[in-house]
C-alpha positions as CSV (number, residue, x, y, z in Angstrom):
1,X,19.5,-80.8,41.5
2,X,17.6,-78.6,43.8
3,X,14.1,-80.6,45.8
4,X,11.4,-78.9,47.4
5,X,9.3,-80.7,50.1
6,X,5.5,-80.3,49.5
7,X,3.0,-79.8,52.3
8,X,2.7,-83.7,53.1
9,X,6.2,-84.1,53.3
10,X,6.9,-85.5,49.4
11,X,9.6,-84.2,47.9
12,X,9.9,-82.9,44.3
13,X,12.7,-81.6,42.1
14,X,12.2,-77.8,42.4
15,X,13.4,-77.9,37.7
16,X,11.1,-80.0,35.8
17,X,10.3,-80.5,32.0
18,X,7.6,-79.3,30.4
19,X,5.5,-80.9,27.2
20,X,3.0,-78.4,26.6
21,X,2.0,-78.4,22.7
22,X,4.7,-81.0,22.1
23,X,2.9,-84.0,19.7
24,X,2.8,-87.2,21.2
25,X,5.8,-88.8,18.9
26,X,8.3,-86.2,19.9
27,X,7.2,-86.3,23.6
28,X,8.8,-89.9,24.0
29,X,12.1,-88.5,21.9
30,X,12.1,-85.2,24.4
31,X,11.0,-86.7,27.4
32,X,13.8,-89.1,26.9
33,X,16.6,-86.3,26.3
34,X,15.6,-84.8,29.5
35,X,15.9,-87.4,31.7
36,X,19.5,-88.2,30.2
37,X,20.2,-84.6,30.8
38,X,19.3,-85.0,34.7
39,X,15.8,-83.9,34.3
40,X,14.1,-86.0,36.9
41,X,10.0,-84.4,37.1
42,X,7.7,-84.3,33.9
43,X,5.0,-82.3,33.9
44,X,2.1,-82.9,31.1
45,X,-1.7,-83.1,30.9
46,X,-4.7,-84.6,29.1
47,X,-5.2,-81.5,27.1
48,X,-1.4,-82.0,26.1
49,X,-2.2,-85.4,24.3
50,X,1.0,-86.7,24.9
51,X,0.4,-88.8,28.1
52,X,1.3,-92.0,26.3
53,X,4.6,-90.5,24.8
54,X,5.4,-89.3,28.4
55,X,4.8,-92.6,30.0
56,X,7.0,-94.4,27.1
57,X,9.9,-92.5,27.9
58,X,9.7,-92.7,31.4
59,X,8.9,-96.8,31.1
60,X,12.0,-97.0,28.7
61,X,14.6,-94.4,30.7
62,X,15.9,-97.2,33.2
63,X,16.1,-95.2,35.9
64,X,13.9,-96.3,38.8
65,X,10.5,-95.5,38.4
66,X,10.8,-94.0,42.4
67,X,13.6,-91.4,41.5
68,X,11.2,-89.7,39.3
69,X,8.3,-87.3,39.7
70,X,5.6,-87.6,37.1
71,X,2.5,-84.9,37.0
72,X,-0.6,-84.9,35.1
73,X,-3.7,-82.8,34.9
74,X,-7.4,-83.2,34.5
75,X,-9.1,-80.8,31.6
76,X,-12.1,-79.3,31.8
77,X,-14.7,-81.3,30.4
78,X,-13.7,-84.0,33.4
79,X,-15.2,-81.4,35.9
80,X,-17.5,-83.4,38.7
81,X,-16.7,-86.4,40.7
82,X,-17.4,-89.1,38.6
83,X,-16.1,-87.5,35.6
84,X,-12.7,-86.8,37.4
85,X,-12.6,-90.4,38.6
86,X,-13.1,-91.5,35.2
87,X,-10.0,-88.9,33.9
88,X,-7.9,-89.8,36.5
89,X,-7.6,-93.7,35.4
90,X,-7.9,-92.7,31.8
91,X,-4.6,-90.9,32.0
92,X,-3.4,-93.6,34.4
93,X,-3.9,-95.8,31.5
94,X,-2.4,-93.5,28.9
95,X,0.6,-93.3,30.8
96,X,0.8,-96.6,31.3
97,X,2.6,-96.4,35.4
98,X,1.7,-97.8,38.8
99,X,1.1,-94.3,40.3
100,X,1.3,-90.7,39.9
101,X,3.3,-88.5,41.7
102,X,1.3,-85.1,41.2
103,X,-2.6,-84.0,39.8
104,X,-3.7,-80.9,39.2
105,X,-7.1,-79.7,38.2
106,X,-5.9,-77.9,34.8
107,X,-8.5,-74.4,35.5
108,X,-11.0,-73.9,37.7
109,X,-13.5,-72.9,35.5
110,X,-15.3,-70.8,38.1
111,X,-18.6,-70.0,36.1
112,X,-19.3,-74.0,36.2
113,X,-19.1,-74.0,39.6
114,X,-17.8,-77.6,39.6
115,X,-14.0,-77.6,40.8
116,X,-14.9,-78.6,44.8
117,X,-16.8,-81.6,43.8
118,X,-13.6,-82.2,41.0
119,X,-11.1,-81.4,44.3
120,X,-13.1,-84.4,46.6
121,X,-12.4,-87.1,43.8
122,X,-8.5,-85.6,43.6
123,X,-8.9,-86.0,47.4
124,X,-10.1,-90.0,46.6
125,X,-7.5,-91.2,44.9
126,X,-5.1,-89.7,47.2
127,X,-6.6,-91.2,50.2
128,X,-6.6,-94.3,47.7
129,X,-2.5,-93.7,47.3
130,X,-2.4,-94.1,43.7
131,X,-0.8,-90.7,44.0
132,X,1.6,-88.8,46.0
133,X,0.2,-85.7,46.0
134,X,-2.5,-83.4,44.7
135,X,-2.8,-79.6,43.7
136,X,-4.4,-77.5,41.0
137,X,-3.3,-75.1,38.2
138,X,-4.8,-71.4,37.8
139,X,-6.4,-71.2,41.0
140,X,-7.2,-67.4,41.7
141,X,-7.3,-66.5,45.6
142,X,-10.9,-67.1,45.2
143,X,-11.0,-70.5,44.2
144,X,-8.3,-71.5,46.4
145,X,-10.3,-70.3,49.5
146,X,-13.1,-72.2,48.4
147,X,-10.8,-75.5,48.2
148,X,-9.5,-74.3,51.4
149,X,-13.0,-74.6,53.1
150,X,-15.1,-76.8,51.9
151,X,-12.0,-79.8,51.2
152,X,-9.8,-81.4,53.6
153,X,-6.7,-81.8,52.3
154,X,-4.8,-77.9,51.1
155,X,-3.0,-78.5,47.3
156,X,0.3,-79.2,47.8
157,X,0.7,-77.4,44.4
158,X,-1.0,-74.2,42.3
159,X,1.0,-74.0,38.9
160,X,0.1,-70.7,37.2
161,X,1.4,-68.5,34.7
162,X,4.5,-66.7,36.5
163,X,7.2,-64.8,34.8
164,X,8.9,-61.6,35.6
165,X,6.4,-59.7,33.1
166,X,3.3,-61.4,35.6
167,X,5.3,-62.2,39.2
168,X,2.2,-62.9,40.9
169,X,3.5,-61.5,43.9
170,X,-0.3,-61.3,46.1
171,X,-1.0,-64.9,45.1
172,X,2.5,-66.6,45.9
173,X,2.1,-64.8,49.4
174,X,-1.5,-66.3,49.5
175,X,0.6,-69.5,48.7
176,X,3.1,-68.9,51.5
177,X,0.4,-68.4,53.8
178,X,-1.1,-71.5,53.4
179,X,1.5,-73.8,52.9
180,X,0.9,-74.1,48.7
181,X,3.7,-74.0,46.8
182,X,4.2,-71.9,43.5
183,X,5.0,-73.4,40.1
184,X,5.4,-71.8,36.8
185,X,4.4,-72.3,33.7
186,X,5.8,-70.1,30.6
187,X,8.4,-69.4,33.1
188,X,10.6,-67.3,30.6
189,X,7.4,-65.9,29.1
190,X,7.2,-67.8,25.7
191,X,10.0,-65.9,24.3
192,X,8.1,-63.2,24.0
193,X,10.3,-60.2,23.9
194,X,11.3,-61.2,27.6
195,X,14.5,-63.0,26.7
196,X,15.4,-59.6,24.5
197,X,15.5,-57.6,27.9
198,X,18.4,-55.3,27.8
199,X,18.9,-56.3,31.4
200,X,18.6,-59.5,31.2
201,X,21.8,-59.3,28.1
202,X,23.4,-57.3,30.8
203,X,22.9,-60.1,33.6
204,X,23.9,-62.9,31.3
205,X,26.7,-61.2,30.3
206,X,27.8,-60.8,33.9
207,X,27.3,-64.2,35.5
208,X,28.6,-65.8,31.7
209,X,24.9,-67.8,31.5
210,X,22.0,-67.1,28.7
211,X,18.7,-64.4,29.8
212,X,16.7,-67.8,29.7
213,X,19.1,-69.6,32.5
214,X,18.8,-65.8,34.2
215,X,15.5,-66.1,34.3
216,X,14.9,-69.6,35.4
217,X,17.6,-68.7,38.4
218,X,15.8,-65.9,39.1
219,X,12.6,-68.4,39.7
220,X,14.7,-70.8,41.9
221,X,15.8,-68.4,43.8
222,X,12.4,-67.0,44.2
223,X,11.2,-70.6,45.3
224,X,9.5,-71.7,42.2
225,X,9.0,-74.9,41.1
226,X,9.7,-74.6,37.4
227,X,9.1,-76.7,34.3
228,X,10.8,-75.4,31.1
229,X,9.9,-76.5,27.4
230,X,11.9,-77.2,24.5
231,X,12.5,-79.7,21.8
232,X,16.0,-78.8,21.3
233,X,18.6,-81.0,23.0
234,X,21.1,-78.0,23.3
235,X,18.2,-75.7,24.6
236,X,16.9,-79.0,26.9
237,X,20.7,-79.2,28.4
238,X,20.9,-75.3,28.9
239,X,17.4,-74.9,30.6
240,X,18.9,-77.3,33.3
241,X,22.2,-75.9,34.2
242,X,20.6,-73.6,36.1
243,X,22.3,-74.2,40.2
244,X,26.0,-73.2,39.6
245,X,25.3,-69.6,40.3
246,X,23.3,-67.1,42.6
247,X,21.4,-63.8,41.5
248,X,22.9,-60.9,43.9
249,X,20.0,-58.8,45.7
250,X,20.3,-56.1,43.0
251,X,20.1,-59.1,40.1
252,X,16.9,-60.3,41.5
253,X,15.7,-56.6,42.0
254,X,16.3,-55.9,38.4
255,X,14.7,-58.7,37.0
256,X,11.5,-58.0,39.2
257,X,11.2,-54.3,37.5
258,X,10.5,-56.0,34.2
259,X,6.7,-56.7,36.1
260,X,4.2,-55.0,33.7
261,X,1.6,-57.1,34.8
262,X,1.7,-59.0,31.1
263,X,-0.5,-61.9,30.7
264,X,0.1,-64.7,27.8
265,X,-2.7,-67.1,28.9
266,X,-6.4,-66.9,29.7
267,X,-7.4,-65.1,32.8
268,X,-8.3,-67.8,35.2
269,X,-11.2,-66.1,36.9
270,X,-13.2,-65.8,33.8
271,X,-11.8,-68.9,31.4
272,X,-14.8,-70.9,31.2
273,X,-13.9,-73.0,28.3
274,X,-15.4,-76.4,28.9
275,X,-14.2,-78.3,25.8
């Protein structure tokens, strides 16, 4: 297990697990398989409707509530500072824990022109310390200046689509710059035709690993944090045995000409979607 240290000094397992559009009665059952696999951070969100699945399994896993690293996020019709407040103990409830390591405004929603005001009540209940650490999800440069301004504590975290299709290579050095780490989400690119990369056969081949542990190397290596999703215990396991191996300069070079600036999800700086 490889940790990163966040800008406030936390520290969070750089692999995570994913729920994303996993129903609440398999999340427990998957949740579950991770943590037996070594998985140690979780990552799900209101929209996800899974938070009290999550929060069984973690409840029921026996290993100490401290060793692991729990995130959530608020959706978008929680923009504002009451509203957030209201989310934040709502999923605190559906999760049924103590505290919560991570929150993450889900999207900015930039047209609503609400996310600063949703930023000062993330800032509230981290000054309250009922969690670790705060950050938000599918912040353009933009929106992250705007945080950066007008708030007074800089995300630890911006999760955004990130893949070698989409690199994101001008936000992740915004990221650098300002002491924000990068995490991915759809990190192998949904299976899309990614994992069929003729390179990425030839890299597996060569380092004896699947293109999806490839990929989630290259990721690692890159300084992602990355949260994998599957529903297969075989699939769970593989996803994880990613840190007995290193991508050469030329490896990590091939993977990055697979950029063609391919986007799976909504563009963040005009998704609007309240609901």
């Amino acid at each position: 297990m490889e940790f990163v240290t966040l800008n406030n000094g936390v520290r969070m397992p750089q692999l995570g697990f994913g729920v994303w559009q996993v129903p609440d009665a398999e999340a427990a059952v998957a949740v579950a398989t991770a943590i037996e696999a070594g998985y140690r951070s979780i990552d799900t969100a209101k929209l996800y409707r899974n938070e009290e699945g999550v929060g069984r399994a973690v409840r029921a896993s026996g290993v100490p509530r401290e060793e692991l690293f729990i995130t959530t996020k608020l959706w978008n019709d929680d923009h504002g500072y009451d509203s957030a407040l209201r989310a934040f103990d709502a999923s605190m409830d559906r999760l049924g824990l103590d505290y919560l390591d991570l929150y993450l405004i889900h999207w900015p929603l930039p047209a609503h022109g609400k996310y600063v005001e949703t930023w000062r009540a993330l800032e509230k209940v981290y000054a309250d310390g009922r969690v670790r650490a705060i950050g938000v999800s599918n912040f353009p440069v933009e929106q992250l200046e705007h945080v950066l301004e007008e708030g007074e504590v800089v995300p630890a975290i911006n999760q955004i689509e990130l893949h070698p299709m989409l690199p994101q290579a001008e936000l992740r050095a915004f990221h650098a710059e300002h002491g924000i780490l990068t995490e991915a989400w759809s990190p192998l690119g949904q299976g899309r035709g990614l994992l069929d990369e003729p390179v990425l056969a030839e890299l597996a081949a060569e380092h004896a690993r699947t293109p999806a542990q490839v990929v989630l190397r290259w990721h690692l290596q890159l300084g992602n944090v990355v949260i994998p999703k599957s529903v297969t215990p075989s699939r769970i396991a593989e996803n994880f045995d990613v840190f007995g191996f290193e991508l050469d300069a030329g490896d990590m070079a091939a993977i990055a000409a697979l950029d063609t600036g391919t986007r799976l999800g909504p563009d963040p700086a005009t998704f609007n979607r309240a609901g």
